[in-house]
C-alpha beads as a LAMMPS data file, in Angstrom:
LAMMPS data file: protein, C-alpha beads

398 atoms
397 bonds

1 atom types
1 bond types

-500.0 500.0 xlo xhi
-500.0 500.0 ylo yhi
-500.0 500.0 zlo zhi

Masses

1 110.0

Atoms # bond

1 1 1 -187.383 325.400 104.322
2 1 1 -185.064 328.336 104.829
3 1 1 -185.636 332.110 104.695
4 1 1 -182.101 333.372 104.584
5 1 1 -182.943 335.204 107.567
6 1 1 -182.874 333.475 111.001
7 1 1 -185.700 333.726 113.091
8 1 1 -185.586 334.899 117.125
9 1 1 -185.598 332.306 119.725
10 1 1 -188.867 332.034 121.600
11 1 1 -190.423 329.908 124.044
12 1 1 -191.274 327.986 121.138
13 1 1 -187.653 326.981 120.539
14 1 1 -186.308 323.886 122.705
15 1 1 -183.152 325.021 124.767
16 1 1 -180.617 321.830 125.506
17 1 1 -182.139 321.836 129.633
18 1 1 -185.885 321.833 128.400
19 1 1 -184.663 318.837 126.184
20 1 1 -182.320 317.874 129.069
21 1 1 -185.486 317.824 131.327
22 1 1 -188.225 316.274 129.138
23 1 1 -185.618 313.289 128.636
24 1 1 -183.567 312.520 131.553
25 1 1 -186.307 310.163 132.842
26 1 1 -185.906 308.106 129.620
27 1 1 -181.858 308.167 129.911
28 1 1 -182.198 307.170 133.865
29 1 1 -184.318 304.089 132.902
30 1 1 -182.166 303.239 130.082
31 1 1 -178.946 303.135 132.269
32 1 1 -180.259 301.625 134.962
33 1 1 -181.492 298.593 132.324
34 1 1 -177.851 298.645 131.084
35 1 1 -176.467 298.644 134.478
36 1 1 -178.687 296.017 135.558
37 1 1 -177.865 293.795 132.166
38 1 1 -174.173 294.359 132.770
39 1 1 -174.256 293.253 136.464
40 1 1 -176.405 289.765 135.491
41 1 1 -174.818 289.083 132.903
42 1 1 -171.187 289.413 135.334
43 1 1 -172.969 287.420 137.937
44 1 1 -174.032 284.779 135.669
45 1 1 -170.810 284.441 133.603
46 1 1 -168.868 283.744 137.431
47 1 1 -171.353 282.139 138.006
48 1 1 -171.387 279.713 135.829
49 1 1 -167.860 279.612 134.777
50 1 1 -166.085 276.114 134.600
51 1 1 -169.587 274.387 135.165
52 1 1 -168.686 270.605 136.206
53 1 1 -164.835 271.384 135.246
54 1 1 -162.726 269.477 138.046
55 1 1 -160.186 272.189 137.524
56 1 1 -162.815 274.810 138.626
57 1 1 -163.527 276.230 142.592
58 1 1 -166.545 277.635 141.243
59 1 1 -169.612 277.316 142.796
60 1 1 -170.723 275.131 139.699
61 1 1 -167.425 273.608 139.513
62 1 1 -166.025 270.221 140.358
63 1 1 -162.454 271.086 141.399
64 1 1 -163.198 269.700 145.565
65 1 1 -164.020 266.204 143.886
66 1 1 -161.062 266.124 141.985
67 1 1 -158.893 267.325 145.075
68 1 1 -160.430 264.652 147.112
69 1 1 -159.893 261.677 144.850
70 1 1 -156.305 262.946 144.568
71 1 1 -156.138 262.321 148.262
72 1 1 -157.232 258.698 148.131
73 1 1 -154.694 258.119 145.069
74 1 1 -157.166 258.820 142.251
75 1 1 -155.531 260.786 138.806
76 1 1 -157.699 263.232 137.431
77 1 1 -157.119 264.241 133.548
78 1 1 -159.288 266.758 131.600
79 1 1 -159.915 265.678 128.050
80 1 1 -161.888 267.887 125.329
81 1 1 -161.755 265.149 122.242
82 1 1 -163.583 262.398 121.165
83 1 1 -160.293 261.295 120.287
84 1 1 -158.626 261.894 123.654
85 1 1 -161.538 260.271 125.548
86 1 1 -161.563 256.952 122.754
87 1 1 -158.168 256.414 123.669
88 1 1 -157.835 256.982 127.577
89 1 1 -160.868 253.625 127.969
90 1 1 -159.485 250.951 129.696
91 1 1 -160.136 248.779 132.796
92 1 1 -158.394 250.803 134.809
93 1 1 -159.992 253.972 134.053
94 1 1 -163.371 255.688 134.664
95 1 1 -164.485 257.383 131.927
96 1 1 -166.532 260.899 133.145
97 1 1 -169.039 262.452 130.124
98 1 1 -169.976 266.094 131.693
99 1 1 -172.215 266.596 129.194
100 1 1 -173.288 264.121 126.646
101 1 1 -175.708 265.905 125.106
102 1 1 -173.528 267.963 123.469
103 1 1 -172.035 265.209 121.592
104 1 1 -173.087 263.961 117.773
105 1 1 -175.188 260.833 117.258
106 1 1 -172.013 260.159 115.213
107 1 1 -169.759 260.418 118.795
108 1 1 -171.748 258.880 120.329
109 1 1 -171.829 255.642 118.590
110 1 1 -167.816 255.975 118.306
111 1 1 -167.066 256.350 122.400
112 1 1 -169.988 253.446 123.357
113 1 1 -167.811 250.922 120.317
114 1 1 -164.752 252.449 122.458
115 1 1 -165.954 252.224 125.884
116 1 1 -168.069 248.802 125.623
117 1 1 -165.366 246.002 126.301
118 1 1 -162.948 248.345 127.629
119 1 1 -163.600 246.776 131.173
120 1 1 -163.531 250.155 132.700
121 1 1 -166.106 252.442 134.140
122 1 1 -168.106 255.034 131.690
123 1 1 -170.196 257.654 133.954
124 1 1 -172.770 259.870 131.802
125 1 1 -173.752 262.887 133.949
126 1 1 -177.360 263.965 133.209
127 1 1 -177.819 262.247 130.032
128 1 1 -180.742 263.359 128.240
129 1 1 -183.066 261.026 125.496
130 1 1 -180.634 263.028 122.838
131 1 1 -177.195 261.029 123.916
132 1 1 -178.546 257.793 126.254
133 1 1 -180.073 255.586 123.823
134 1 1 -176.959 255.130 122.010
135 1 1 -174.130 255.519 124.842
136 1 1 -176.334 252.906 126.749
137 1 1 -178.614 250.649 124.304
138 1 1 -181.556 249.575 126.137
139 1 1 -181.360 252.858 128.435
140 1 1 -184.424 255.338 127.714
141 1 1 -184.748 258.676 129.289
142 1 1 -188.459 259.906 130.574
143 1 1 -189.497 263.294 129.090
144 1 1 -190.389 264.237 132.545
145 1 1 -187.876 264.845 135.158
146 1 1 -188.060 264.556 139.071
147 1 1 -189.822 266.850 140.996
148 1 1 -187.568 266.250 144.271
149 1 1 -184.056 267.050 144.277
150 1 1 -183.016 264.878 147.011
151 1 1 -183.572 261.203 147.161
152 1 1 -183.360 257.566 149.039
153 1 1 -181.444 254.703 147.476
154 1 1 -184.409 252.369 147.270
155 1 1 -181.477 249.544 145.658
156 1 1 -178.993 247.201 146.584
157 1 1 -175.873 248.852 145.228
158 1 1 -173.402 249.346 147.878
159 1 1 -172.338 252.609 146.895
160 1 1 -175.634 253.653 147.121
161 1 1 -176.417 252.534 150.105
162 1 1 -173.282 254.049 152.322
163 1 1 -173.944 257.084 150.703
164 1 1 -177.526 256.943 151.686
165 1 1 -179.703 260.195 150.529
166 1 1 -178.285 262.070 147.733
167 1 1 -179.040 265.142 145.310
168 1 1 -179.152 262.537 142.175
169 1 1 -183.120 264.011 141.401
170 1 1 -182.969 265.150 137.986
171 1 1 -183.194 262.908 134.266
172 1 1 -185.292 260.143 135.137
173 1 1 -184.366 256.390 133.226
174 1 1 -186.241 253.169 132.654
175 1 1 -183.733 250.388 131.234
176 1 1 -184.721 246.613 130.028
177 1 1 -181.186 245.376 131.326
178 1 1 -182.222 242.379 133.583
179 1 1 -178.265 242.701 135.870
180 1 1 -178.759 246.778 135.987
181 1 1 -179.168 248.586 139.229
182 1 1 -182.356 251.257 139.596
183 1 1 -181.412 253.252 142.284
184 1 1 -182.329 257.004 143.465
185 1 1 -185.979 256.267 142.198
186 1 1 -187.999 258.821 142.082
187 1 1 -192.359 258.118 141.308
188 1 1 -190.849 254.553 140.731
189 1 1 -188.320 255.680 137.774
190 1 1 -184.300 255.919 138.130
191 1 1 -182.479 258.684 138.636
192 1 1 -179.219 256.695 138.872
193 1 1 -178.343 253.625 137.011
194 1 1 -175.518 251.174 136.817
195 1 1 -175.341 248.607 133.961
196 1 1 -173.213 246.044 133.663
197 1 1 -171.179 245.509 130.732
198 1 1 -172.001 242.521 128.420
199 1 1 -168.239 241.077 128.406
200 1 1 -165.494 241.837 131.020
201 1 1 -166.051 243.577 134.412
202 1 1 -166.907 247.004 133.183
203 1 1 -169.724 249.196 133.917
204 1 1 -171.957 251.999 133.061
205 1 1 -173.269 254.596 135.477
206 1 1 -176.139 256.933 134.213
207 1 1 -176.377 259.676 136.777
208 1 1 -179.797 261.986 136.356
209 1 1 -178.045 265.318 137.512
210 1 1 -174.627 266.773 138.522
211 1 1 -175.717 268.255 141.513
212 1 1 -172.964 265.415 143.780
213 1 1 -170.279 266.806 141.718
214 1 1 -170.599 270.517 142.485
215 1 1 -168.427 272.135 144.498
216 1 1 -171.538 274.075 146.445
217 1 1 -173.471 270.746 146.678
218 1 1 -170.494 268.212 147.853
219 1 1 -170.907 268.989 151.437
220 1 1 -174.393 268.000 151.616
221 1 1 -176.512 264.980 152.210
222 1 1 -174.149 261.737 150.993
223 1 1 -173.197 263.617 148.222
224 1 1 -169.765 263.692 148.610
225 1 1 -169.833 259.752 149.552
226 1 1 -171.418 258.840 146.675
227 1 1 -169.127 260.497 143.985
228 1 1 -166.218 259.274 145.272
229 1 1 -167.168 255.795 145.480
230 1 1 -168.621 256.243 141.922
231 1 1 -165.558 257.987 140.249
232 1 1 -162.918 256.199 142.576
233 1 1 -163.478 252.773 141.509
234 1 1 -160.644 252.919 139.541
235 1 1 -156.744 254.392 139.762
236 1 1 -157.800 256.876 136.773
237 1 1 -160.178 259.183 136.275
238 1 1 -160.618 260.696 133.003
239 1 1 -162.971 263.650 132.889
240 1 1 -164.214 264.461 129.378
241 1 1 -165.408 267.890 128.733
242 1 1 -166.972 267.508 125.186
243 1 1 -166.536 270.451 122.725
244 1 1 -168.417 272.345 120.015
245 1 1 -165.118 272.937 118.372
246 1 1 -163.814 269.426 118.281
247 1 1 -163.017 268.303 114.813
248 1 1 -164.733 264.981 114.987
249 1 1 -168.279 266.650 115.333
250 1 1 -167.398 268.310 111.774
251 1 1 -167.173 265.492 110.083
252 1 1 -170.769 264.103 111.352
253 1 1 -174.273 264.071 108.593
254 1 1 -176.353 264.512 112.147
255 1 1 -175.363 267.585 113.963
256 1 1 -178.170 269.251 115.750
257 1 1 -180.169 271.830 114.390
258 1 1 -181.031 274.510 116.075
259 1 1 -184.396 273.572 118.021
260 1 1 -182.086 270.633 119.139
261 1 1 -179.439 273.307 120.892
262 1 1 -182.335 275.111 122.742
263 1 1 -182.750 273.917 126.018
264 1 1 -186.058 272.193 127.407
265 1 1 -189.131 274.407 127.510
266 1 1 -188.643 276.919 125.408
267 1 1 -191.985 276.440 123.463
268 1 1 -193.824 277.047 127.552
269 1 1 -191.307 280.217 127.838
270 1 1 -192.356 281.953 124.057
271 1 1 -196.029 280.680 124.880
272 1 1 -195.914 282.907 127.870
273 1 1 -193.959 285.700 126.542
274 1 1 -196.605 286.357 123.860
275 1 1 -199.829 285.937 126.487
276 1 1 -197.579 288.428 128.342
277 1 1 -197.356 291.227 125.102
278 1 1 -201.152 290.502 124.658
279 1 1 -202.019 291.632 128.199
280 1 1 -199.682 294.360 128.300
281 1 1 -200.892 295.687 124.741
282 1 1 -204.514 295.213 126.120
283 1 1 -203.409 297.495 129.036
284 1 1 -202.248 300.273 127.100
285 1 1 -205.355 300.444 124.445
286 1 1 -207.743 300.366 126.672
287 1 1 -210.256 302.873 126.381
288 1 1 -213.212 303.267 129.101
289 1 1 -215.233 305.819 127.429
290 1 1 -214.824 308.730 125.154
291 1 1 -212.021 311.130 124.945
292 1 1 -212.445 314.293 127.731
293 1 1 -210.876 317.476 126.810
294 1 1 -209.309 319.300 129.541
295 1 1 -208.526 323.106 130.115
296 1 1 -205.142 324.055 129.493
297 1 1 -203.226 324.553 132.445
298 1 1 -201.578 328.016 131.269
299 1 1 -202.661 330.154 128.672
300 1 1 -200.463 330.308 125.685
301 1 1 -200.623 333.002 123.504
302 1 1 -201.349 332.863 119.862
303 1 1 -198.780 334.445 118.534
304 1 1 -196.568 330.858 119.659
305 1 1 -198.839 328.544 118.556
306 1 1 -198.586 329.995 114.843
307 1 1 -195.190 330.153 115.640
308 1 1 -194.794 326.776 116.048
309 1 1 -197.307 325.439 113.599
310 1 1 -195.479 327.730 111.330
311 1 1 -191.751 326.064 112.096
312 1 1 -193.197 322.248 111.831
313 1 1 -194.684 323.388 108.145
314 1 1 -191.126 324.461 107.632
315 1 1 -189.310 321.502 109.075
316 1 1 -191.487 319.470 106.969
317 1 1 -191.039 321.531 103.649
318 1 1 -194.845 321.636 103.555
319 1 1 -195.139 324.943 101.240
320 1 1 -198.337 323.757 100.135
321 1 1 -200.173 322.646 103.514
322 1 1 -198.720 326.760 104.541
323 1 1 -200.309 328.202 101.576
324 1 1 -203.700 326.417 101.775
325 1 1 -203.780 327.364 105.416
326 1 1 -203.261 330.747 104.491
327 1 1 -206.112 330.853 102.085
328 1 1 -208.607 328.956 103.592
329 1 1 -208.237 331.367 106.697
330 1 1 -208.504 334.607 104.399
331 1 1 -211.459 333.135 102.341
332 1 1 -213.040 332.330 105.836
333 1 1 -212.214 335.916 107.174
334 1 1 -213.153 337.637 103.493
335 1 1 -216.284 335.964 103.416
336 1 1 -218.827 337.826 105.727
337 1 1 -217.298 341.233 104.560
338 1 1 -219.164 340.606 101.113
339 1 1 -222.057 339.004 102.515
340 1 1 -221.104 335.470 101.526
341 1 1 -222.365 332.053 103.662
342 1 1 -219.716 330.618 105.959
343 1 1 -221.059 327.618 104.466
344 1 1 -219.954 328.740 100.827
345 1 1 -216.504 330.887 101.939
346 1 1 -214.373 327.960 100.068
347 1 1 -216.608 327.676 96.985
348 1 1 -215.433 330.021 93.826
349 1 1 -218.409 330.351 92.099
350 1 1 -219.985 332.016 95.323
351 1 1 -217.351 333.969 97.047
352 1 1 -214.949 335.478 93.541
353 1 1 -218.598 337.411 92.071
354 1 1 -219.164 338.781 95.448
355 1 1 -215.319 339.924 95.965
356 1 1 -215.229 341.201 92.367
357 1 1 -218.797 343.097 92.880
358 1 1 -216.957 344.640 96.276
359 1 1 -213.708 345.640 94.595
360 1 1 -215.131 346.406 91.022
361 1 1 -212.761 344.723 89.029
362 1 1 -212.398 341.064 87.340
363 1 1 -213.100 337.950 90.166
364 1 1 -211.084 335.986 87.083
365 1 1 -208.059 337.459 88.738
366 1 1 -208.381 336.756 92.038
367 1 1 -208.892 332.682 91.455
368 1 1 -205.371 332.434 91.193
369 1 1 -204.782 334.393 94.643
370 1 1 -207.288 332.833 96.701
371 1 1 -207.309 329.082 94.951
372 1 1 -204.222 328.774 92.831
373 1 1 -201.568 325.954 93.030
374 1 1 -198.704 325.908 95.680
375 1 1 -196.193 328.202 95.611
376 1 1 -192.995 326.675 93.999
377 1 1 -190.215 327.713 96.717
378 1 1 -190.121 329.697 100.019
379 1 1 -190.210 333.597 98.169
380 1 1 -193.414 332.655 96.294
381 1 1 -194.901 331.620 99.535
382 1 1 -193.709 335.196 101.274
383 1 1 -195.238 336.653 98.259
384 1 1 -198.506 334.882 98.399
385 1 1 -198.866 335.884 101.964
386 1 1 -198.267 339.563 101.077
387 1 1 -201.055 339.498 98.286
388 1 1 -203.392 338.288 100.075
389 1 1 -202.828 340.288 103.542
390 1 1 -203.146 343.296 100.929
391 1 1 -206.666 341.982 99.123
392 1 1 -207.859 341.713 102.596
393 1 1 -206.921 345.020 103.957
394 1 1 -208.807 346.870 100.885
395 1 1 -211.403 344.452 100.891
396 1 1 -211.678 346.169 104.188
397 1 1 -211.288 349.601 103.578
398 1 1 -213.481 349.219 100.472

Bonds

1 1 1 2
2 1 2 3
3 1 3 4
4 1 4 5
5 1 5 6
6 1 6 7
7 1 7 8
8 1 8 9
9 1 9 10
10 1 10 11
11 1 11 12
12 1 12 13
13 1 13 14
14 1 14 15
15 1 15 16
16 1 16 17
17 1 17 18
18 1 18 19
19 1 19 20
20 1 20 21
21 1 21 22
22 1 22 23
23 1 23 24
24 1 24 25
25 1 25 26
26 1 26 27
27 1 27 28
28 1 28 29
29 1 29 30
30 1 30 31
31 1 31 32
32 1 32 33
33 1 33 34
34 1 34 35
35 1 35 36
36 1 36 37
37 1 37 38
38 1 38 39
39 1 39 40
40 1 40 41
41 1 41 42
42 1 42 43
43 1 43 44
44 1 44 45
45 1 45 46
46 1 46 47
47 1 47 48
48 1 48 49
49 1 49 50
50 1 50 51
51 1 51 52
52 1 52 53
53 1 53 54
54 1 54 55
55 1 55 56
56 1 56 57
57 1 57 58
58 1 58 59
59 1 59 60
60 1 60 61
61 1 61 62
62 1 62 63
63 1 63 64
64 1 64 65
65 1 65 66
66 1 66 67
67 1 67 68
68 1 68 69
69 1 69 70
70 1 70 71
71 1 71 72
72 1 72 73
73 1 73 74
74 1 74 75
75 1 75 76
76 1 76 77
77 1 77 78
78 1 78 79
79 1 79 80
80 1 80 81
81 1 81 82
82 1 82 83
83 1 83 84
84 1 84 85
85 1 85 86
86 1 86 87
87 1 87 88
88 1 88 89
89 1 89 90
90 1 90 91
91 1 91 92
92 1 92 93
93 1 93 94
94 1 94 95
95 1 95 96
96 1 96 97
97 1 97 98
98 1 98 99
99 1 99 100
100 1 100 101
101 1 101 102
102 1 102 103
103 1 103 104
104 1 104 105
105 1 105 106
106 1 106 107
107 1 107 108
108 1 108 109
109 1 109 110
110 1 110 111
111 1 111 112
112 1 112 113
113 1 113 114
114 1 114 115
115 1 115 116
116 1 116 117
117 1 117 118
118 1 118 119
119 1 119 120
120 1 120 121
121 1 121 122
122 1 122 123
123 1 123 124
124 1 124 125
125 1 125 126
126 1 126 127
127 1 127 128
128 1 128 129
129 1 129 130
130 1 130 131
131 1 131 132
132 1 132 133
133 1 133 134
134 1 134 135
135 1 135 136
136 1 136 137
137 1 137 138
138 1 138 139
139 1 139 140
140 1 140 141
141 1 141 142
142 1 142 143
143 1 143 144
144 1 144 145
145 1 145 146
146 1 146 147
147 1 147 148
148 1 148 149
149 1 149 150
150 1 150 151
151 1 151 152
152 1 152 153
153 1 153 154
154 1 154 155
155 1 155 156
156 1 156 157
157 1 157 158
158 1 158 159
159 1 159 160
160 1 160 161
161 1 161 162
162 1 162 163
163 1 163 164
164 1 164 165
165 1 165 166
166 1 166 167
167 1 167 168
168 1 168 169
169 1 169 170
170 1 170 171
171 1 171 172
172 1 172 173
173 1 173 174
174 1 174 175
175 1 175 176
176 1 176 177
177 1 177 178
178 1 178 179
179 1 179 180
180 1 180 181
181 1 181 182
182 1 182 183
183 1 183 184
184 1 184 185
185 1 185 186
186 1 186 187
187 1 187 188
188 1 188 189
189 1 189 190
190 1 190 191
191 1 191 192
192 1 192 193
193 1 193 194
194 1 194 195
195 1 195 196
196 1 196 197
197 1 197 198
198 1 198 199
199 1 199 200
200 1 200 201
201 1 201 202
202 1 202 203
203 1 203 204
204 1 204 205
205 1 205 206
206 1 206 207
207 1 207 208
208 1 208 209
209 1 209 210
210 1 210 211
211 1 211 212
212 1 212 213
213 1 213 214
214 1 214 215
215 1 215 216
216 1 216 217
217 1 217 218
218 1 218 219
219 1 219 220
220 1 220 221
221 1 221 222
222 1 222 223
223 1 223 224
224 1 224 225
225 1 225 226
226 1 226 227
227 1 227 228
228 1 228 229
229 1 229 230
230 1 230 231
231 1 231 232
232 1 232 233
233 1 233 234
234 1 234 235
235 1 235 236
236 1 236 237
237 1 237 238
238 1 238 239
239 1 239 240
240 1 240 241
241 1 241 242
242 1 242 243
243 1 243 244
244 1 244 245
245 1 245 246
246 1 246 247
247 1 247 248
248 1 248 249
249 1 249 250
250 1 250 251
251 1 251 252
252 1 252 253
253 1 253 254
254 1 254 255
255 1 255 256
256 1 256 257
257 1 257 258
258 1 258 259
259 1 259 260
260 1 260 261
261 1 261 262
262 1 262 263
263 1 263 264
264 1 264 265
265 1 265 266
266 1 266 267
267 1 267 268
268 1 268 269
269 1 269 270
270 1 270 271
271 1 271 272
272 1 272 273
273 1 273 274
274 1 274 275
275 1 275 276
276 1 276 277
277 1 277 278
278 1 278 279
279 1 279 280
280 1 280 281
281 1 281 282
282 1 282 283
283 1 283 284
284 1 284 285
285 1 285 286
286 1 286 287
287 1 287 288
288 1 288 289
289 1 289 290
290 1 290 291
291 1 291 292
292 1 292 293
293 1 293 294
294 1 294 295
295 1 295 296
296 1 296 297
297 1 297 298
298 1 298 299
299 1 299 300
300 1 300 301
301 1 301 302
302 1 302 303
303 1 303 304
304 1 304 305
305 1 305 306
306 1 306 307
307 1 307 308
308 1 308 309
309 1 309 310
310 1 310 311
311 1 311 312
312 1 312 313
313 1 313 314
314 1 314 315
315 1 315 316
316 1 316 317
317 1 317 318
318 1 318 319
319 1 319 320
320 1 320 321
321 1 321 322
322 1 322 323
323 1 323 324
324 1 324 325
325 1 325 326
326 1 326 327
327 1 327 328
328 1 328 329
329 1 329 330
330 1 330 331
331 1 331 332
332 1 332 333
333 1 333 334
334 1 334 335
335 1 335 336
336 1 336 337
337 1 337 338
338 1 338 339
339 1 339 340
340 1 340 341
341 1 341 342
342 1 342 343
343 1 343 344
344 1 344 345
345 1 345 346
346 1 346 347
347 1 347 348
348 1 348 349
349 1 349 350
350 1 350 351
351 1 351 352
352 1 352 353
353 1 353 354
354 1 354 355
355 1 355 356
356 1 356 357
357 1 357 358
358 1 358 359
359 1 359 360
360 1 360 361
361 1 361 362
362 1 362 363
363 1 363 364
364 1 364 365
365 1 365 366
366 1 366 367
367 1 367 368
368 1 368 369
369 1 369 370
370 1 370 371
371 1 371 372
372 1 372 373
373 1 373 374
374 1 374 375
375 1 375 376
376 1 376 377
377 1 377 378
378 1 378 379
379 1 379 380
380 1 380 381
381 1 381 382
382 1 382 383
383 1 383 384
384 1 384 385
385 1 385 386
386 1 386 387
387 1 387 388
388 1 388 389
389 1 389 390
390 1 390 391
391 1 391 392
392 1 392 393
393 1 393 394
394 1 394 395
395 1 395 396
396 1 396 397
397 1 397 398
């Protein structure tokens, strides 16, 4: 509430360095978060950038496979359609899926009808149970994935075997296709498959993780053997990049929801993200014994802690929490000058007789003085503490 008049600055009024000082800790920790947000987030997004793109020298990229199949004669072309990828099948093409997971059950059943008799070669990269079963009928992905990143043929495919060891540990597959290769096995499951098409001379090649395909990875083990016997089979390699904006996902009834979209162990991440708030909420309520009160370490004068009390009643327009204030204190200091209890200082019926008896005159008038209702704005209040600063000095005197 205002005054009119404005009131001195004391200690008790925050100056921009004491508010400077009491939160430039806060502001340090918050940059430094932001700072540190900022420079992952950069990291991450160069990271990452162009992940299994052949037109990419990322790290994550796949632009040193492309580069080398060029040298042996081997086309490379990007796609981002279904409808681009349909049409480019044929038997003298290898058909690369980066990421068939992304695709719609719909898709997916319209590039394995494309891809099935095309007597070319289809290679899924780390297909998941989402996206196998149908691009490869009679394919079935385990829920749980190799432990070891790098792994022995253990088959009788050739490519496999000049390659030798390879980073292929990832998806793991069982199939029930009698002619299909198992190779890369890891605790006796695939992590690489080739099946043979039904009709013609094609073939399907279910890889368990990109790792041979990055540009950080190529160089090591039989890596870089392996994917260029697997993508140079044929003169053309078609590397399909599928896309959340491609118009033939749009027109699909089974698009994934959202739990579909998040990746694998989320539910063991959120689990341990809540045990995590538990403990640390545990940690900051805990209580080993009652409260101990502690000396002040400098004496501060009275005078500013009414001060202050007095500015947060004003901040807070709390006229009546100031007025009651004001008369319980005078009842408590008007009490033992008329010989009235402490105990009974904030009772009327004991302490207006004895104030009326000391001041000859009518109690009835003091009631509304000393237990009245709030004053109604900020003069009233000045007024009330005048009154009663005056009963009490000639209670006093009297």
């Amino acid at each position: 509430m205002s005054t009119g008049t404005s009131l001195p600055a004391t200690s008790a009024s925050p100056t921009a360095r004491h508010v400077w000082t009491r939160s430039r800790g806060i502001a340090l920790a918050v940059l430094l978060v932001l700072v540190a947000a900022v420079a992952i987030a950069a990291v991450r997004s160069q990271t990452r950038h162009g992940a299994l793109d052949p037109r990419s020298a990322d790290p994550y990229g796949s632009r040193a496979v492309a580069e080398l199949l060029a040298d042996r004669g081997v086309s490379t072309r990007v796609v981002t359609t279904l409808g681009a990828a349909r049409a480019a099948a044929g038997p003298n093409t290898t058909l690369l899926v980066a990421v068939p997971d992304l695709l719609t059950h719909r898709q997916q059943t319209r590039l394995h009808s494309a891809t099935a008799a095309s007597g070319g070669r289809t290679v899924l990269v780390a297909a998941g149970g989402w996206s196998v079963e149908r691009l490869v009928p009679g394919v079935t992905a385990d829920p749980a994935t190799s432990t070891d990143s790098t792994l022995a043929p253990g088959c009788a495919l050739p490519e496999a075997r000049r390659a030798g060891s390879a980073d292929t540990g990832g998806i793991r597959y069982t199939t029930t296709h009698l002619g299909a290769d198992s190779c890369y096995p890891s605790e006796r499951l695939a992590t690489l498959l080739r099946v043979p098409a039904k009709s013609g001379s094609g073939d399907t090649v279910v890889l368990g993780a990109p790792d041979i395909l990055y540009n950080k990875r190529l160089d090591e083990q039989g890596n870089a053997s392996l994917a260029l016997q697997l993508l140079g089979s044929r003169p053309h390699l078609v590397w399909y990049l599928p896309s959340l904006s491609d118009g033939s996902a749009a027109d699909s009834g089974d698009q994934k929801t959202f739990l579909d979209l998040l990746p694998s162990g989320w539910l063991w991440g959120t689990l341990q993200l809540f045990v995590a708030a538990v403990l640390a909420a545990f940690w900051r309520a805990r209580r080993f014994g009652p409260l101990v009160p502690e000396n002040l370490p400098v004496a501060i004068r009275a005078s500013e802690t009414a001060e202050g009390r007095a500015r947060l009643y004003r901040k807070a327009d709390a006229r009546d929490r100031a007025a009651a204030a004001l008369r319980a204190a005078t009842r408590t200091r008007l009490a033992p000058l008329v010989g009235v209890p402490a105990a009974q200082a904030h009772a009327p019926e004991a302490l207006l007789p004895a104030l009326s008896a000391q001041l000859h005159g009518d109690g009835k008038n003091l009631h509304p003085l000393l237990f009245g209702p709030p004053p109604g704005d900020d003069a009233a209040l000045i007024a009330l503490t005048d009154q009663l600063d005056a009963l009490e000095r000639e209670v006093r005197r009297s």
